[in-house]
N, C-alpha and C positions, 0 to 999 in steps of 0.2 A: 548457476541459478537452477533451483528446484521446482518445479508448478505442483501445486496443490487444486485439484477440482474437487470441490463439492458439489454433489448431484442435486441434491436437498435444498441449496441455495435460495433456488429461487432468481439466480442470478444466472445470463446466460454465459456459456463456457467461454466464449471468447471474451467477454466481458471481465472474467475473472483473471485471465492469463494478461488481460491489459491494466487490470488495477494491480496485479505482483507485479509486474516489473514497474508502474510508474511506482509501490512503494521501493522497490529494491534501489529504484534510482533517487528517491525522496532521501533513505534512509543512506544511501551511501554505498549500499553494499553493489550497484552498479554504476561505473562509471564513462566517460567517454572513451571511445575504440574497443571498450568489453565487445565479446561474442556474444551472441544468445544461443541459447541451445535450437538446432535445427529441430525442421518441423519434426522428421525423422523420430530423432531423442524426444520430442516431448509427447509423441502419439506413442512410444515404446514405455515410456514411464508414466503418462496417465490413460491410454489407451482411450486417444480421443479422437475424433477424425481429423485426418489433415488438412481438410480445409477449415477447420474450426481454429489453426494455427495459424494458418497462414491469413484469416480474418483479422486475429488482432495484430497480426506483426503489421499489416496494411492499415491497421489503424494504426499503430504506434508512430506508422512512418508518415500516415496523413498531418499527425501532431505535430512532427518535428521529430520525436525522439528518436528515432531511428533510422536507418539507411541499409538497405539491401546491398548487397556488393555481387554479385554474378559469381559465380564458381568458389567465394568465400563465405557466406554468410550473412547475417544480418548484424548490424553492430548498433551500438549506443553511440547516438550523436551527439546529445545534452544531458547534460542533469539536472535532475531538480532540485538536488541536495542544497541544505544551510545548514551551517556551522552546529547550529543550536541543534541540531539531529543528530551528531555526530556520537559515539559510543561513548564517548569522554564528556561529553557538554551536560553541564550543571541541569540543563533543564531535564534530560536523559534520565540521571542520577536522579532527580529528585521523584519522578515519574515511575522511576524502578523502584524506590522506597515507599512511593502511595502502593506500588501497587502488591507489593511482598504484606505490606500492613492491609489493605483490605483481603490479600488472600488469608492473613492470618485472623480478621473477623469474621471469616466464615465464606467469604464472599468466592461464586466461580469463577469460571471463565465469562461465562456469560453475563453475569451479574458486573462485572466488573467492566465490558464492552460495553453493557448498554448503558451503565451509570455513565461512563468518559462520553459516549456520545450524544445520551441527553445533555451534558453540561456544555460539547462543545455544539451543540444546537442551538441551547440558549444562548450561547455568548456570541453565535454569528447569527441571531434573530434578530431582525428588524425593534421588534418590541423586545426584545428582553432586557436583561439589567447590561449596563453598561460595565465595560472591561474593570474587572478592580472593584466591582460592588457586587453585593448577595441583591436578591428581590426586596429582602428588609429596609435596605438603602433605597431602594427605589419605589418604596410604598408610600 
């Protein structure tokens, strides 16, 4: 596993080291008895402090998902992964096809994030349209 910090975020750095790995273990690509990269390797590749490492792995392991092992490591104890995540799963696929078709109308990266996350906003709002219906349906 690779960390990515962005400075810029707005999000604080352990914060970000603790939403990659819960995606990597959502998405599959971590799973249980995985290594994480020591504090070491991850202050060498984003040159961040090490206690800013050792915050989320203490959070990861407050969660559950992780476990310290003494002279080995830190390792993956659960995942959060389902099936429908998986690189093969239809929903995957179809997800990868919205999304090669809105980069081919013009759309960025960014454009494209906010759009999935306004929509997955409104579908877990209290008030909004109901799973399986536009706003039209519920006007």
């Amino acid at each position: 596993m690779e960390f990515r910090v962005d400075r810029r975020s707005g999000v604080a750095t352990y914060l970000q080291l603790v939403n990659q790995v819960k995606q990597a273990l959502r998405l599959g690509v971590l799973e249980p008895g995985d290594r994480l990269p020591t504090a070491r390797e991850v202050v060498a590749a984003t040159a961040i402090n090490p206690n800013t490492v050792l915050k989320a792995y203490r959070e990861l392991e407050r969660e559950g998902l992780v476990e310290p092992r003494p002279g080995a490591g830190t390792f993956v104890r659960r995942s959060l992964s389902h099936p429908q995540t998986a690189p093969d799963s239809p929903l995957r696929t179809a997800l990868a096809e919205w999304t090669a078709r809105a980069r081919e109308a013009g759309l960025d990266r960014e454009d494209i994030t906010a759009l999935v996350t306004a929509v997955v906003d409104e579908s877990f709002h209290p008030s909004g349209p109901a799973p399986g219906t536009s706003r039209e349906d519920t006007a």
